[in-house]
N, C-alpha and C positions, 0 to 999 in steps of 0.2 A: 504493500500500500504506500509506503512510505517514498518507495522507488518512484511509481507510478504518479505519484504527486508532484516529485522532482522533474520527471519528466514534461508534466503538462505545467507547469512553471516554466523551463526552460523555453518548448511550444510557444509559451505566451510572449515568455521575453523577447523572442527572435522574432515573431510573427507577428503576435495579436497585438501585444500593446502598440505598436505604429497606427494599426488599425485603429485602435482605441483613441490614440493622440487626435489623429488625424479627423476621424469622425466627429468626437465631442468638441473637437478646438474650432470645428467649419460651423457648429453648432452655438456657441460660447460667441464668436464674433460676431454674429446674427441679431442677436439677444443682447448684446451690447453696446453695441453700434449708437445707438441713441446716449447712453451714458458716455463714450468715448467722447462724442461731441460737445456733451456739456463740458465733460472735464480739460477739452484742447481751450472751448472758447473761455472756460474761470482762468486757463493758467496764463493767457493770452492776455487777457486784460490786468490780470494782478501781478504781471511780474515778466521784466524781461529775460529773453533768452528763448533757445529754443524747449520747443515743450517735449520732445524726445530728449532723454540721457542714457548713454551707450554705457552701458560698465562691461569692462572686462572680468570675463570668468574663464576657468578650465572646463575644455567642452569633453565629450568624449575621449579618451583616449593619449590624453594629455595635449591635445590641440584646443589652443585658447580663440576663444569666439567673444562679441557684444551679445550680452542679454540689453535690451530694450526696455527701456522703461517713462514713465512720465517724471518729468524733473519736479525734485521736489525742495531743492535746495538754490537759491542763491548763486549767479552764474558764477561769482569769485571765490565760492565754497574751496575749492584744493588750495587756493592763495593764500586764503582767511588761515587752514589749518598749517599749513607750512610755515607761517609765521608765529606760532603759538607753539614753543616746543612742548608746553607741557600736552595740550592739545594730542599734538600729533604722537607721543610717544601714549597716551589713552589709545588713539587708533589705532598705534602701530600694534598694541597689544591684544586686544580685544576686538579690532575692527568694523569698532563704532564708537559714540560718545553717547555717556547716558542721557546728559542735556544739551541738544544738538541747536546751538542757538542759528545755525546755519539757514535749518529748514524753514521753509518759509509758512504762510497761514494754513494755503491752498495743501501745501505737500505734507502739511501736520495732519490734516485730514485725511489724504488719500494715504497716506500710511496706517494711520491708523486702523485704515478699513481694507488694506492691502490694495486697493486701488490703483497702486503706483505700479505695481505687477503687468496692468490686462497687455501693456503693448509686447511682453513674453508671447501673446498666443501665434505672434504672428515668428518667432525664434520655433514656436511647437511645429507651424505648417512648412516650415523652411527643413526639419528634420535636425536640428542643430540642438533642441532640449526637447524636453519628454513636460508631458502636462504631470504627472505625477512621477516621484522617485527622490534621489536624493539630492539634498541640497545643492545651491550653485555656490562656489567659493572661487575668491578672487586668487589666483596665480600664489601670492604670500602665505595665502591661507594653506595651499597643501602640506607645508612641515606638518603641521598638526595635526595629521592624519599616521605621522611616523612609516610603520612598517604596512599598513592598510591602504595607503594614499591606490597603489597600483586597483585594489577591491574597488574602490570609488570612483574613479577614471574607467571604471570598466563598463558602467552607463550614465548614459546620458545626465546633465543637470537638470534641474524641473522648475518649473510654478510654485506647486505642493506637493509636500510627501508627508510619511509620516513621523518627523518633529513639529512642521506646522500644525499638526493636529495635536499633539501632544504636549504644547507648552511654550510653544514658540517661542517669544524672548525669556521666557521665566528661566528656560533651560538652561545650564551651563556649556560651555563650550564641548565639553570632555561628552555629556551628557546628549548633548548633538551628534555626533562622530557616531557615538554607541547607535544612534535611532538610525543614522544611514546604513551602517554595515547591517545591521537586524531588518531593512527595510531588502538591502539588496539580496539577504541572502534568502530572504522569504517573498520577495517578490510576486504576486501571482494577478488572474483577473478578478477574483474576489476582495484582496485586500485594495487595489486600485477602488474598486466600486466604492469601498466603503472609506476610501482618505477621498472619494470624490465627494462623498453625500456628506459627511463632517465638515467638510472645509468651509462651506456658506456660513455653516453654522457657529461655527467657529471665528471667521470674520465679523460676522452680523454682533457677536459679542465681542466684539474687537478683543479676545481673552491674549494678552502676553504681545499684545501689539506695541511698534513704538514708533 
């Protein structure tokens, strides 16, 4: 039984989840489309700059890609932090600040509500990240994987998997790491279904958001 489960795991990884990406992400953009607009025309008016922000991540395989995102900080945000060493040795550690006085009103909100995420679905239909699986981490970020980095890099980065359902920022770093290896090596279409149907839920209570 055991075998047989691994197998249609594997099945899925190779085959179905694309499928799956692919279907619910043409689905997701549809259904969105009207909020995408509000949120280009709020950031347009409240603040200059462009309303895409490219961040670098490690894509599969250890080939680094732009995840897409809605800007949510201030156009001289990496300026602001390189002049504040205490600043930037917080980000260099942690790879964030707990109080990001960067972020602006607009992007305090769409974070909070993951919001800042939806232009990833268009990284999903490109085949470059997965709507669900393990975290995306920027290039620095892989030390902290240690001897597992190679496990991580062995799929795709995602939207959501299962930390964001689990605690998102409340998590510790270490406590993160653990939820990706446990998410890739159990991987299947069942546990997808169910870190798809938590995640609204989990947003909508903006639980561990920041």
């Amino acid at each position: 039984m055991k075998l047989l489960n691994r197998i249609n795991r594997e099945l899925y990884r190779r085959w179905g989840k694309r499928v799956f990406d692919f279907t619910v992400t043409l689905i997701l953009i549809v259904l969105l489309s009207p909020l995408v607009l509000l949120i280009v025309i709020a950031l347009g008016i409240t603040s200059k700059g462009p309303v895409i922000y490219r961040r670098r991540i490690m894509g599969i395989g250890g080939e680094e890609i732009h995840a897409y995102k809605f800007r949510t900080m201030v156009i001289e945000a990496d300026e602001i932090i390189s002049a504040h060493p205490e600043l930037y040795e917080e980000f260099k550690e942690k790879h964030k600040l707990e109080n990001d006085f960067r972020v602006t009103l607009i992007g305090a909100f769409l974070r909070k509500f993951s919001l800042d995420e939806i232009p990833q679905l268009f990284n999903v239909l490109k085949g470059e990240m997965s709507l669900i699986g393990p975290r995306m981490i920027h290039p620095d970020e892989l030390v902290k994987y240690g001897s597992h980095k190679d496990v991580l890099l062995s799929m795709k980065p995602s939207i959501t998997g299962y930390w964001q359902v689990n605690g998102r920022q409340k998590t510790s770093y270490k406590e993160r790491v653990q939820m990706d290896l446990y998410y890739i090596e159990n991987c299947s279409f069942t546990l997808d279904l169910w870190i798809l149907v938590m995640t609204p839920i989990k947003v909508l209570q903006a639980e561990g958001a920041q």
